[in-house]
N, C-alpha and C positions, 0 to 999 in steps of 0.2 A: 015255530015248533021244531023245524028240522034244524035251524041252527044252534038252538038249544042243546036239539039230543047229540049234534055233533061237538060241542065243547064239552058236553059229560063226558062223553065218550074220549074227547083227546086229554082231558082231567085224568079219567083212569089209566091210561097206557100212560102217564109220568108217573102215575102213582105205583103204578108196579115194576114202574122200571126199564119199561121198554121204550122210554127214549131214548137216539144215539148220542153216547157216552164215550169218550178218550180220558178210558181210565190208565191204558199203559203209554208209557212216552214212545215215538220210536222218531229212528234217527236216520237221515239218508242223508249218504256221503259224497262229496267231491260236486257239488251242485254249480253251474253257472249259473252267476246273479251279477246285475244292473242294479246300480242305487236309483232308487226312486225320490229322496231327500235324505237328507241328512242336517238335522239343528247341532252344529258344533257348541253351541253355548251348553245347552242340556245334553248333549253326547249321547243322541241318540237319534236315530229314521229307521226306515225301511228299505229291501232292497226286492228286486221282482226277479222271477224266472218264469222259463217259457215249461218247466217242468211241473211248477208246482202252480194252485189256480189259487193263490191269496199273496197278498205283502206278506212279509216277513220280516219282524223285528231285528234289528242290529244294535247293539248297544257299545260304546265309546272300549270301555272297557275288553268289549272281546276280541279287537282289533288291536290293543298296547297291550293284550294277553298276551302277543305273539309278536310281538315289535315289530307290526305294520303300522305303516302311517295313518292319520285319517284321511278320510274320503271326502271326496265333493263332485256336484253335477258328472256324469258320465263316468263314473267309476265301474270297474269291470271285475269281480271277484270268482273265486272258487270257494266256496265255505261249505262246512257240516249243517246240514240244517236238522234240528228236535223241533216233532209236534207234539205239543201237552193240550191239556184242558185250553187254555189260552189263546191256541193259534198256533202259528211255527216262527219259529226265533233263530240267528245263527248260532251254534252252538260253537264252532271255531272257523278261525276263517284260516284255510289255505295258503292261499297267495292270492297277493293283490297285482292282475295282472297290469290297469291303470290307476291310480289316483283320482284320477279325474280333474276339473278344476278345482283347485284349494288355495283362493288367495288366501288364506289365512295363516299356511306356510310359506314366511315371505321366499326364502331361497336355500338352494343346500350349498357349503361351503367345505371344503375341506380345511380340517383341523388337523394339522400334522399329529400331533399325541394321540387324537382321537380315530381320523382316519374322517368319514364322510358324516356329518353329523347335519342336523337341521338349526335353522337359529331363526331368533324373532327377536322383536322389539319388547320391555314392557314395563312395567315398575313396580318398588320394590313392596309388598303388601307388610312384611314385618321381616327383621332379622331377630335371632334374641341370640345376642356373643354369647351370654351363657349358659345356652343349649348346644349353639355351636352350626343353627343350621335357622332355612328361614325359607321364605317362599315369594315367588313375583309373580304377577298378575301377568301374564300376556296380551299383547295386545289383539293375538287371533281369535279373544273370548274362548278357548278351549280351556282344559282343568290349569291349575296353576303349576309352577315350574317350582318343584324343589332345590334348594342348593344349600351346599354342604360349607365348612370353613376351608375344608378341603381343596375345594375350588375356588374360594376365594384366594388360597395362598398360593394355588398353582395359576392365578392371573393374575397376582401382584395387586391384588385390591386388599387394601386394611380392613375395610369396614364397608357396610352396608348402610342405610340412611334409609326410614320410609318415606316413600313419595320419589326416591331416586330413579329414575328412567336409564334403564340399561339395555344393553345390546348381549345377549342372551344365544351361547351353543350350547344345545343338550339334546339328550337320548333316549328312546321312551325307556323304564324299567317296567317291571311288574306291577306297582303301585299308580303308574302313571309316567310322568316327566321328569328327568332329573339334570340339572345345569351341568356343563362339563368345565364350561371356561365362559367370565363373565367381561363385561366393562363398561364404566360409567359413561353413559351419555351429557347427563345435567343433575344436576341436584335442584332439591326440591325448593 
């Protein structure tokens, strides 16, 4: 009987509203956060602070918003965190004071033209010549690498081939990745 009259009872305070609700977003700045994982194939984890008492989602995306790297184990950030209905997410991230471990960024090389660029291994997913531009798969499983004819003609490569395994410098944009300077490894 009395567990009865107490689910009436907590029925009616949803029914009227008086359950707590985050109905406005709000935003706290300049937070230090620790990754707690991060799945680079899906481009996305969570990262933790001794501020806030929950994960907090990080999405692939809000990190090459700002052309930082990705992250891996022991990563150390400063980001924007927003709490909505959902939980709390980063909303931008600062600076990245470590990376952390990221085999999946093989090394940074300098590119004279470029200056300090990242580069991986990967093959080529499609060229189409007459688009003019095309995409390779990488081998770090993160998004795929855009490249332009542009950069095919400022590294002396004719043509693209799929299934081609290339050696790959690029730089994040807005969109994601973009190739700067390319070269054949093997063909397919």
């Amino acid at each position: 009987m009395v567990f009865s009259l107490f689910f009436i009872l907590l029925r009616l305070f949803k029914l009227q509203g008086t359950s707590p609700r985050i109905d406005e977003k709000e935003t706290i700045e300049s937070v230090k956060c620790g990754l707690k994982w991060f799945n680079t194939s899906k481009g996305f984890g969570f990262v933790v602070s001794n501020t806030i008492d929950s994960d907090i989602f990080i999405h692939a995306s809000t990190l090459q918003r700002n052309n930082h790297p990705l992250v891996g184990n022991g990563a150390e950030l400063t980001c924007d965190i927003e709490r909505s209905q959902n939980g709390y997410f980063v909303k931008n991230v600062r600076h990245v004071h470590d990376c952390g471990d990221t085999p999946f960024i093989q090394k940074e090389e300098k590119d004279s033209s470029e200056g300090l660029t990242l580069t991986t291994t990967g093959v080529v997913k499609r060229y189409m010549a007459e688009k003019e531009y095309g995409f390779i798969v990488p081998e770090d499983g993160v998004k795929d690498i855009f490249v332009h004819r542009s950069c095919l003609e400022e590294s002396g490569v004719e043509e693209l081939l799929t299934g081609q395994r290339v050696k790959v410098f690029y730089k994040t944009v807005a969109k994601g990745r973009e190739a700067t300077k390319i070269s054949i490894i093997s063909n397919p």
